[in-house]
DSSP file (Angstrom, degrees, kcal/mol; ACC not computed):
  #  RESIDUE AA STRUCTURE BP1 BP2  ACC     N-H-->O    O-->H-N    N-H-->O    O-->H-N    TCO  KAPPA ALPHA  PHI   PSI    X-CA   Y-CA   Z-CA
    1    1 A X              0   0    0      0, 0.0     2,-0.4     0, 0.0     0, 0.0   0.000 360.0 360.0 360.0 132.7    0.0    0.0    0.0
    2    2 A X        -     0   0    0      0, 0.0     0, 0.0     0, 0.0     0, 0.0  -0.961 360.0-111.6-141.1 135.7    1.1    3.6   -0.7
    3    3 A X        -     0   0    0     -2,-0.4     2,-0.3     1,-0.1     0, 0.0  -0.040  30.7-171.0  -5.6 102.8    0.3    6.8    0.2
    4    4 A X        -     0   0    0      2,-0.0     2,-0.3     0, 0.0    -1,-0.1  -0.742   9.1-179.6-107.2 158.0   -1.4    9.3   -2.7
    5    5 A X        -     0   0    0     -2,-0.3     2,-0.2     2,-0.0     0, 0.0  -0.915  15.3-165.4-153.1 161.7   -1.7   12.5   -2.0
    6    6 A X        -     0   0    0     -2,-0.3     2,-0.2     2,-0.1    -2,-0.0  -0.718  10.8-153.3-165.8 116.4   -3.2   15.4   -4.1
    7    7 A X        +     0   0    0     -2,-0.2    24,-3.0    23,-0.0     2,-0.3  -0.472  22.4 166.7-111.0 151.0   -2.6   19.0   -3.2
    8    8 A X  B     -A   30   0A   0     -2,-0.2    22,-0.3    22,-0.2     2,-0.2  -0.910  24.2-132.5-162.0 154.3   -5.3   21.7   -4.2
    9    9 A X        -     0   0    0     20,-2.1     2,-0.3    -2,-0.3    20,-0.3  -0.699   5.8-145.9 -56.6 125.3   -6.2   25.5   -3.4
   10   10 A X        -     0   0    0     -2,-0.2     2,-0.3    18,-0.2    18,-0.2  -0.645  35.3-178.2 -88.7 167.3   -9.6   27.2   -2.5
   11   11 A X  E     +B   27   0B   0     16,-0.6    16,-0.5    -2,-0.3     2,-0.3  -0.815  10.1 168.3-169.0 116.7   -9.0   30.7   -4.1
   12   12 A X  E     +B   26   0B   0     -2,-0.3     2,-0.4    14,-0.2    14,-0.2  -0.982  11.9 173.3-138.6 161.4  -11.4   33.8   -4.1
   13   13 A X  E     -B   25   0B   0     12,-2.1    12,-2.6    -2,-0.3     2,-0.4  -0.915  21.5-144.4-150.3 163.3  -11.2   37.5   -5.0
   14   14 A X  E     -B   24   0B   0     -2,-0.4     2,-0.6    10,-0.2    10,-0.2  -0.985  17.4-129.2-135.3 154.6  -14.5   40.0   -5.1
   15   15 A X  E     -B   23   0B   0      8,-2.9     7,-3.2    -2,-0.4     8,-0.7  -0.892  29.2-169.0-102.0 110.6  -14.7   42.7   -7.6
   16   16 A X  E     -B   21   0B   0     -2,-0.6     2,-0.5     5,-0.3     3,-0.3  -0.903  19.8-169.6-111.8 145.4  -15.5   46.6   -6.4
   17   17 A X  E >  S-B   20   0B   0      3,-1.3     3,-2.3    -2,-0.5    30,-0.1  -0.942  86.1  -9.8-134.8 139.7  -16.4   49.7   -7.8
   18   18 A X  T 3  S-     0   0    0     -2,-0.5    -1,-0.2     1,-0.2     3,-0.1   0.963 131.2 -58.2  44.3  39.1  -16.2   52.7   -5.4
   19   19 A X  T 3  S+     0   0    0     -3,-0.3     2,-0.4     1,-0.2    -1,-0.2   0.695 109.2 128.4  52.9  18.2  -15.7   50.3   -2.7
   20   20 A X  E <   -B   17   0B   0     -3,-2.3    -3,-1.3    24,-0.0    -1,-0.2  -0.889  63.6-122.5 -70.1  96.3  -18.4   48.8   -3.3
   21   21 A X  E     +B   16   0B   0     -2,-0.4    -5,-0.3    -5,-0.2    26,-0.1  -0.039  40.4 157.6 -52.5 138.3  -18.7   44.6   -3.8
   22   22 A X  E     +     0   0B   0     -7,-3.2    21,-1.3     1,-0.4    22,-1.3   0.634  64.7   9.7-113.0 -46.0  -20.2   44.0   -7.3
   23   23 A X  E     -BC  15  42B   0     -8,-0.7    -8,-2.9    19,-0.2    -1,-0.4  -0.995  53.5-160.4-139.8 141.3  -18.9   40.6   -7.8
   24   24 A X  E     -BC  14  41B   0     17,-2.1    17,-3.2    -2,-0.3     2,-0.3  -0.842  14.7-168.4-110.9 163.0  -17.2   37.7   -6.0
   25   25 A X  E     +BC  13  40B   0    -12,-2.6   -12,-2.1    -2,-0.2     2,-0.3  -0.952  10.1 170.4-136.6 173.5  -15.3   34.9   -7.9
   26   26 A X  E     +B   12   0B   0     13,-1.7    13,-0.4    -2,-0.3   -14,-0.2  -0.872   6.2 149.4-149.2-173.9  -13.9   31.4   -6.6
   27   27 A X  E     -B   11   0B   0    -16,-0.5     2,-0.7    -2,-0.3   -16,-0.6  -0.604  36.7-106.2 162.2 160.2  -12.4   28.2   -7.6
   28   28 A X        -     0   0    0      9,-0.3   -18,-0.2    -2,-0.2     2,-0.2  -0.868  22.2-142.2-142.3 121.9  -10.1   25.4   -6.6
   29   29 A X        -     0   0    0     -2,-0.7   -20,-2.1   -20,-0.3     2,-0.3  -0.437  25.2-169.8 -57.6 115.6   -6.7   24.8   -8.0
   30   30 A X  B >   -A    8   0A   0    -22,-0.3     3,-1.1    -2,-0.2    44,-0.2  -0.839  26.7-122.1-132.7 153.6   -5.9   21.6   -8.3
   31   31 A X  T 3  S+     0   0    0    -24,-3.0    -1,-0.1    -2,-0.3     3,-0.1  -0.377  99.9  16.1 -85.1-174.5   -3.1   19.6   -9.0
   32   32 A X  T 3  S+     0   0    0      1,-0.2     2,-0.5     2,-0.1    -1,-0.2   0.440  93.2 120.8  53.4  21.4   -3.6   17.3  -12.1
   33   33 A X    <   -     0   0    0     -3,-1.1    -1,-0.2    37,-0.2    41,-0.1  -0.910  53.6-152.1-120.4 128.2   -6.6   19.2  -13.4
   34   34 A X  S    S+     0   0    0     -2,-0.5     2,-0.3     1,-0.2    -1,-0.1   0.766  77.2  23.7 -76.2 -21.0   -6.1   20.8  -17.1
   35   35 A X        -     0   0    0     35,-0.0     2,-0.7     2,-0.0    -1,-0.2  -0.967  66.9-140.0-154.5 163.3   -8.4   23.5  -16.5
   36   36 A X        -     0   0    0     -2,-0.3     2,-1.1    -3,-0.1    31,-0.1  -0.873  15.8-158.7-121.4 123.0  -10.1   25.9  -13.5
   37   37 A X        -     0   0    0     -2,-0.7     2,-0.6    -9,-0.2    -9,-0.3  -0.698   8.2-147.5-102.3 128.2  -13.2   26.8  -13.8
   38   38 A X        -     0   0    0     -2,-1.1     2,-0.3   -11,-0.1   -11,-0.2  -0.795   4.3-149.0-122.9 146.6  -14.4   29.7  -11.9
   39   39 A X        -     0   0    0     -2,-0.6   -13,-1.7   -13,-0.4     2,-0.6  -0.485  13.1-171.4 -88.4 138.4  -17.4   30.6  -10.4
   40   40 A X  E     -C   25   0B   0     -2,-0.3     2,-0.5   -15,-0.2   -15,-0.2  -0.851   8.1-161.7-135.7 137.5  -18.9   34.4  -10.1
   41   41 A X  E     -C   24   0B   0    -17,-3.2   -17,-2.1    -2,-0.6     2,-0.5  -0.981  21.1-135.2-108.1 133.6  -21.8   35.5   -8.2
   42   42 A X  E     +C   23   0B   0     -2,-0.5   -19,-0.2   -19,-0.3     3,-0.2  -0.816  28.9 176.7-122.9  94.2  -23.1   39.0   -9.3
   43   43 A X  S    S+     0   0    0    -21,-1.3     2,-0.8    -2,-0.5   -20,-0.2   0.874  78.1  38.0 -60.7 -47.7  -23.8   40.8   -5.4
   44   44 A X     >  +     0   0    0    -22,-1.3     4,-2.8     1,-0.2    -1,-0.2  -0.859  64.3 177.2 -95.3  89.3  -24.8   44.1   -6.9
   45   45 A X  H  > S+     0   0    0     -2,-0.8     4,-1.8    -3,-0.2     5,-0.5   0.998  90.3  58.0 -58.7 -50.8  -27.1   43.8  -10.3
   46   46 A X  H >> S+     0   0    0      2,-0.2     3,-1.5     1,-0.2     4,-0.6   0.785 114.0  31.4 -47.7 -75.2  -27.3   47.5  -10.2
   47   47 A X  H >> S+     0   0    0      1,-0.3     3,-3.4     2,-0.2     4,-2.7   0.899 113.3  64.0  13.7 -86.0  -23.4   48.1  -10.3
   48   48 A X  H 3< S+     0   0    0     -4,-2.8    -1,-0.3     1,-0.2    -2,-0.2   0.596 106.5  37.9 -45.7 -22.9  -22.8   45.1  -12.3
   49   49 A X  H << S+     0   0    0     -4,-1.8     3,-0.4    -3,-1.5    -1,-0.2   0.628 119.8  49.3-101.6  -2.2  -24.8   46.3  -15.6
   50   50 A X  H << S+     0   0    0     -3,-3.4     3,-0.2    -4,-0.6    -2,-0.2   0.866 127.5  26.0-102.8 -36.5  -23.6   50.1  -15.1
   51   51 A X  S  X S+     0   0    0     -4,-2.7     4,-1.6     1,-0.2     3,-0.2  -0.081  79.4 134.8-133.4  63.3  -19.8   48.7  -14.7
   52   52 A X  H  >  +     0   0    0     -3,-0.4     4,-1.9     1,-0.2     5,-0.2   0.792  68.2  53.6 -74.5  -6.4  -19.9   45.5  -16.7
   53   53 A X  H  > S+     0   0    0     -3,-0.2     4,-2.0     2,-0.2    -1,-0.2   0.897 112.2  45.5 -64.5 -47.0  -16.6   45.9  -18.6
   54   54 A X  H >> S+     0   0    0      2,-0.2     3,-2.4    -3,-0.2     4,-0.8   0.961 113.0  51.2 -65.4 -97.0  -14.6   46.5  -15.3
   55   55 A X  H 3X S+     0   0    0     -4,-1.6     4,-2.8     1,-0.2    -2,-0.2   0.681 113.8  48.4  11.2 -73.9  -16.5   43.4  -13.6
   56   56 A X  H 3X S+     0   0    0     -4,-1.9     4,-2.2     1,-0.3    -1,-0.2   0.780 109.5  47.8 -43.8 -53.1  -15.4   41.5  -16.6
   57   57 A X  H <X S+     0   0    0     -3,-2.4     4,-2.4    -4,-2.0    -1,-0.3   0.983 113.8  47.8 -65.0 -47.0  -11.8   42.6  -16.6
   58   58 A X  H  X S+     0   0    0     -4,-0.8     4,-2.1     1,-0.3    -2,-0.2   0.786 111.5  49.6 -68.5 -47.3  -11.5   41.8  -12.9
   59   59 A X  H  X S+     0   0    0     -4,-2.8     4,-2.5    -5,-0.3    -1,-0.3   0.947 111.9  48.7 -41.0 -63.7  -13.2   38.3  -13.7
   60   60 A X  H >< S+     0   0    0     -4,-2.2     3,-1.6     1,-0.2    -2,-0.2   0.945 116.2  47.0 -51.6 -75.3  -10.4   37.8  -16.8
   61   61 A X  H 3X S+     0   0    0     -4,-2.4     4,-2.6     1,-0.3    -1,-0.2   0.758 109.9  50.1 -34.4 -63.4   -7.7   38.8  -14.0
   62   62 A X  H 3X S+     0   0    0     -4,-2.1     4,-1.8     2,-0.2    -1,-0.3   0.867 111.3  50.1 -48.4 -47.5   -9.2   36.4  -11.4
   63   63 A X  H X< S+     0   0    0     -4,-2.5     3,-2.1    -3,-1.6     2,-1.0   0.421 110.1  51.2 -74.5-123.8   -9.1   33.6  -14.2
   64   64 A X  H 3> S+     0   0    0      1,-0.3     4,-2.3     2,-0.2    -2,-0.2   0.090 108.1  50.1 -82.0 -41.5   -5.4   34.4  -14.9
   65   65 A X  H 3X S+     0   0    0     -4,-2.6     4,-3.6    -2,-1.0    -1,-0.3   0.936 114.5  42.9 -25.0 -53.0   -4.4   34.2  -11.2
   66   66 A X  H <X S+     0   0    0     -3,-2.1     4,-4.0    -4,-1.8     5,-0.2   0.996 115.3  49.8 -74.0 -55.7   -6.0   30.9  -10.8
   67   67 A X  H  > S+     0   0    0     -5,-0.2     4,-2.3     1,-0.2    -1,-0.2   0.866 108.0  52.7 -34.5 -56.7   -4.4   29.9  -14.4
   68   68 A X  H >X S+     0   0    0     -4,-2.3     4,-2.2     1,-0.2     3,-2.1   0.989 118.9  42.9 -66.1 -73.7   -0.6   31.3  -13.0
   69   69 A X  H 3X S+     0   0    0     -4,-3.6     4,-0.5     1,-0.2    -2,-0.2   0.876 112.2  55.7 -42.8 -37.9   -1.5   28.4   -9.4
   70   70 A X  H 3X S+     0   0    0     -4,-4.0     4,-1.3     1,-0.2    -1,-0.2   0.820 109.2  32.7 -88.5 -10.5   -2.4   26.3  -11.3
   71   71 A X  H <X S+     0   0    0     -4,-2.3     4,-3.3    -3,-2.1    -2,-0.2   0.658 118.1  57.2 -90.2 -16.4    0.3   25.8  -13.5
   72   72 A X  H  <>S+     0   0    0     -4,-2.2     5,-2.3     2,-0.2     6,-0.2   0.488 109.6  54.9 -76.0   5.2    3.1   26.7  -10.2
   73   73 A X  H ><5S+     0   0    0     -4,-0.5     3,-5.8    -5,-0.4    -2,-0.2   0.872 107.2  44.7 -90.7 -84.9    0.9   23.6   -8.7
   74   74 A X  H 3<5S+     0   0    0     -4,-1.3    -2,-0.2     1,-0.4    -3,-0.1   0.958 120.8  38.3 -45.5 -58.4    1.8   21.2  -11.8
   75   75 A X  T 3<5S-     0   0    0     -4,-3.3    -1,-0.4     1,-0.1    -2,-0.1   0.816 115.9-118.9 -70.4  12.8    5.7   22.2  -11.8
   76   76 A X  T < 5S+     0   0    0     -3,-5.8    -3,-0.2    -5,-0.1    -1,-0.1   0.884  85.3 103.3  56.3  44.0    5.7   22.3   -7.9
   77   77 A X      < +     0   0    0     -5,-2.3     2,-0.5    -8,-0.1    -4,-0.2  -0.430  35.2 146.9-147.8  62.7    6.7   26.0   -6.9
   78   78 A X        +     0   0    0     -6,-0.2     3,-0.1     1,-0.2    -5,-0.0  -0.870   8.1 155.2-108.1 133.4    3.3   27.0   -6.0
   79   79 A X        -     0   0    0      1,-0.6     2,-0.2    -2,-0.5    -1,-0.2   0.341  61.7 -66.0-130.7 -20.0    4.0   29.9   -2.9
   80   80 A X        -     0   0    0      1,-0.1    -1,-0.6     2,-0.0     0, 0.0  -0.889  47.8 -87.1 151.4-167.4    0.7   32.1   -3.2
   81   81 A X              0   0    0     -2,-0.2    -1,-0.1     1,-0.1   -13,-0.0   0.059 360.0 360.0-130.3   1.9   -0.8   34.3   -5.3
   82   82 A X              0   0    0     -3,-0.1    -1,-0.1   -17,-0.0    -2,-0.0   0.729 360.0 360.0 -90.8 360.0    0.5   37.7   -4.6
């Protein structure tokens, strides 16, 4: 018998506009997984349709985080996200 192991990340970020939450996003990075899918919950509809392009970007940025863990996960020099 031996040991498996499988290492994976929760990860979440919120979107604001005038310091205000418009959107949160989440997902979890995982080792041996080709792709991350992330999830986004719209807190403010009002916000969100007056600044979806900023929402959007923030989203695309969120995905590109997760994308940068998830590939320092696969070569094994994953240290955080800042």
């Amino acid at each position: 018998m031996a040991l498996s192991t499988n290492q994976s990340i929760s990860l979440t970020g919120a979107s604001t506009i005038d310091g205000k939450q418009v959107a949160t996003f989440s997902t979890v990075v995982s080792t041996g997984l080709s792709y991350t899918s992330v999830s986004t919950q719209i807190t403010d509809q009002d916000l969100y349709e007056k600044n979806k392009a900023e929402v959007r970007k923030d989203r695309d940025d969120f995905q590109a985080v997760a994308d940068n863990l998830s590939d320092s996960l696969e070569s094994g020099s994953a240290k955080g996200t800042e």
